[in-house]
N, C-alpha and C positions, 0 to 999 in steps of 0.2 A: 905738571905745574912745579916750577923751581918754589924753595923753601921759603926764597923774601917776597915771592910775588901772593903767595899763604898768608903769612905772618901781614901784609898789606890789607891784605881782605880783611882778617880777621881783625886788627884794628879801627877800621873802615864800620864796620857791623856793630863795634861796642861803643863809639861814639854815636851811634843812633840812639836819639832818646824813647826812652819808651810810651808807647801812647796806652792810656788808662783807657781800660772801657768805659765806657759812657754807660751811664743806667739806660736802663730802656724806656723810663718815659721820656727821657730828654732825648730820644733818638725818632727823630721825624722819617715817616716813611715816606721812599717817595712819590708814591700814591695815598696820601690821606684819604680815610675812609669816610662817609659818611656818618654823621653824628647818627644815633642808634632812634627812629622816631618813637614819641611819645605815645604809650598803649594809654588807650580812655578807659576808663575803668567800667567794667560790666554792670549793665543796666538792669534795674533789677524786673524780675519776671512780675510782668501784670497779670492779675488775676482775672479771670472772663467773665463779662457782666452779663452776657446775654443768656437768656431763657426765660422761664417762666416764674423762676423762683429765685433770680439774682438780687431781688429787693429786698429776701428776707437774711436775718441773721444766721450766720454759720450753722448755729444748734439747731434753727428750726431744717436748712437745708438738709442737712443729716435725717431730722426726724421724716423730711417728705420723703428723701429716700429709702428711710424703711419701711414708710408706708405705700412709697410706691412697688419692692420689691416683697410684701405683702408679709413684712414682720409686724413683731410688736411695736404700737405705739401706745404711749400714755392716751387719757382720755385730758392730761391738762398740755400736753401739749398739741393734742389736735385740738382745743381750743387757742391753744397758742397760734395754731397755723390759720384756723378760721376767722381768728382776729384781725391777722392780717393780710387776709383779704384772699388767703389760698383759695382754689376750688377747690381741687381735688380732696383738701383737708377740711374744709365746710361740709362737702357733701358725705363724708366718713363721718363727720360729727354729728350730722344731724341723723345720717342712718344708725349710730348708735344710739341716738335719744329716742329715736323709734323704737326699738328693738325693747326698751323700758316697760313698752306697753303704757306710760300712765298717760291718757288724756289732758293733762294738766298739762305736759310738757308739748302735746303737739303746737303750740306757737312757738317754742324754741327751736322745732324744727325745721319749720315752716320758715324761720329764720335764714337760719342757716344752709336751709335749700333753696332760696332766694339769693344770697352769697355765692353759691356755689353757681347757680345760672348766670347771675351777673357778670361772672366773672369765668363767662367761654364753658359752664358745664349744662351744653343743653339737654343732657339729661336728666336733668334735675326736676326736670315741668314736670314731668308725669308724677312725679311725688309731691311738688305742688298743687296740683290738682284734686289728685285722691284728699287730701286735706284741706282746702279750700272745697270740695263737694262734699264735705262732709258736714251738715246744719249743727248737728251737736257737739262740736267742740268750740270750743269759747277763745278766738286769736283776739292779741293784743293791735289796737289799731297800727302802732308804728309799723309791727311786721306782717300787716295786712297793706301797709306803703310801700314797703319795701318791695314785698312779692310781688304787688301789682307793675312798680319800675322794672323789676327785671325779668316778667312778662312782656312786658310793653317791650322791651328792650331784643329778645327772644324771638318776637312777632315783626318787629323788622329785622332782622337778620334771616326771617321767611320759616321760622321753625312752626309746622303744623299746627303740632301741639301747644302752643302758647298763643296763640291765633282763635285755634277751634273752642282752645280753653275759653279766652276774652270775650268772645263773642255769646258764649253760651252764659259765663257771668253774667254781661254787659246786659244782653238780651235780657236776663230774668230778673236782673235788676238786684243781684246777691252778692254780698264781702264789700262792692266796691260803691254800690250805689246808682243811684240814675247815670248811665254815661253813655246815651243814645248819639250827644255827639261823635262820641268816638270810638262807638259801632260801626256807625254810618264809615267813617273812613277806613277801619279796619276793613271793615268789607266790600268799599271800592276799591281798596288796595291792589284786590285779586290775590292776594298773599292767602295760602292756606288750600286746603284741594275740595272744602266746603263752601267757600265764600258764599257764590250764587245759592246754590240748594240754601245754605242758611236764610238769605237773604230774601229768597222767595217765602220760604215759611213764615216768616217773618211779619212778609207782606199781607199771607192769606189770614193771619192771628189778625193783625189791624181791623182788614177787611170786613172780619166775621163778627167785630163789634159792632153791637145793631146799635150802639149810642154815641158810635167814635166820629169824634171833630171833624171840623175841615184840614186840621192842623193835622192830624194821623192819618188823611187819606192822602195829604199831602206826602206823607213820611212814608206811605206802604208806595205811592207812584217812585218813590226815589229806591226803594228798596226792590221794586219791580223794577227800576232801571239798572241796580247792580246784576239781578238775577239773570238780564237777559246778554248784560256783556260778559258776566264771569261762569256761569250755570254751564252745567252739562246741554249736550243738544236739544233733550227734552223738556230742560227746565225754561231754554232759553225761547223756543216753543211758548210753553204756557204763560212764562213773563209779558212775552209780546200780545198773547189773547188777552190778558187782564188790563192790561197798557191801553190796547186800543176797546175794550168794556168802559175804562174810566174816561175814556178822553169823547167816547161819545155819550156816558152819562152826564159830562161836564158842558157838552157843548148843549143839549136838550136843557140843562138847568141855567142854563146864559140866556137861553132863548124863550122859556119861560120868563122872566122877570124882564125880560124887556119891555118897554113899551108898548 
């Protein structure tokens, strides 16, 4: 390259004006990106309601679990638990007021082992019963209502034992009073693995009253009729010989008195 055709360029190049960089926010790409979406903000963790003991407060949850895991608990908080309405912590409460040995206290037990049934601890009847069978301690009527509810209660959900219990109260007529009515249905129920056999005895006690009404021969025929649908094969047997004793003593004293 000759010297002037140089010296051409090179004046060529300095009259070029110079160009400023541009900041880089004011430099558009030429793919614009996507605005960055908006994160929602974390929801906060719910705590689980379900079980048996979601209703109660934090401290007693804690205390059912040490009492489930078979540590110490206070005796004010397993009333705390029995208050409201735990089983599990009713039926620990009341087995410590037993444990007292004082008679005085069995209706507080009795209590609380009616709580504890009420509320899904069918094992609780058998210690309702021992105490309820028992003539010499003196219960407070409220929780002679209560135990009876959550017998009743116990007895349809088909538990034996609160069944075999009612009936043998019911029958004798003891804690809860005359409740022949609701013998009588208890024991058509079929609920219990005595029904019948009860229900025949029953009948033969009427029976054997040489002074008994029309009214309780009526009651032992209804009682012979539970025996012979719910009874063992034997019993349902001798239901029906009694059944059909009464029904031809009744048609001889119709025919009697007639005309």
């Amino acid at each position: 390259m000759s010297d002037r055709l140089a010296r051409l360029l090179c004046s060529a190049l300095v009259g070029l004006p110079l160009m400023a960089a541009s900041p880089a926010h004011a430099v558009k790409p030429l793919f614009p990106r996507n605005p960055p979406e908006a994160t929602e903000p974390a929801k906060p963790v719910k705590r689980k309601t379900m079980g048996p003991a979601s209703h109660l407060p934090l401290a007693l949850q804690e205390a059912r679990k040490r009492l489930l895991a078979g540590k110490r608990v206070s005796y004010r908080e397993l009333q705390a638990l029995a208050d409201a309405k735990d089983g599990i912590g009713a039926f620990k409460l009341a087995e410590r007021i037993q444990k007292q040995g004082d008679p005085k206290l069995a209706t507080d037990a009795l209590h609380y082992f009616a709580i504890a049934a009420y509320h899904d601890r069918g094992y609780a009847v058998r210690h309702m019963m021992e105490i309820l069978g028992n003539d010499s301690l003196e219960l407070a009527p409220s929780h002679l209502e209560s135990a009876e509810a959550a017998l009743r209660r116990e007895a349809r959900k088909g538990n034996d034992q609160a069944v075999e219990g009612l009936i043998r109260l019911y029958s004798e007529g003891r804690r809860f009073g005359d409740k022949r009515d609701e013998l009588e249905s208890l024991l058509a129920s079929g609920k219990g693995k005595k029904s019948g056999d009860t229900a025949f005895k029953l009948a033969v006690l009427l029976l054997s009253d040489r002074d008994r009404t029309p009214e309780k021969t009526e009651q032992a025929s209804r009682f012979l009729t539970i025996a012979k649908e719910n009874g063992s094969i034997g019993m349902k047997a001798a239901a029906s010989n009694l059944l059909a004793q009464l029904e031809t003593k009744s048609s001889e004293t119709n025919m009697e008195v007639m005309p």
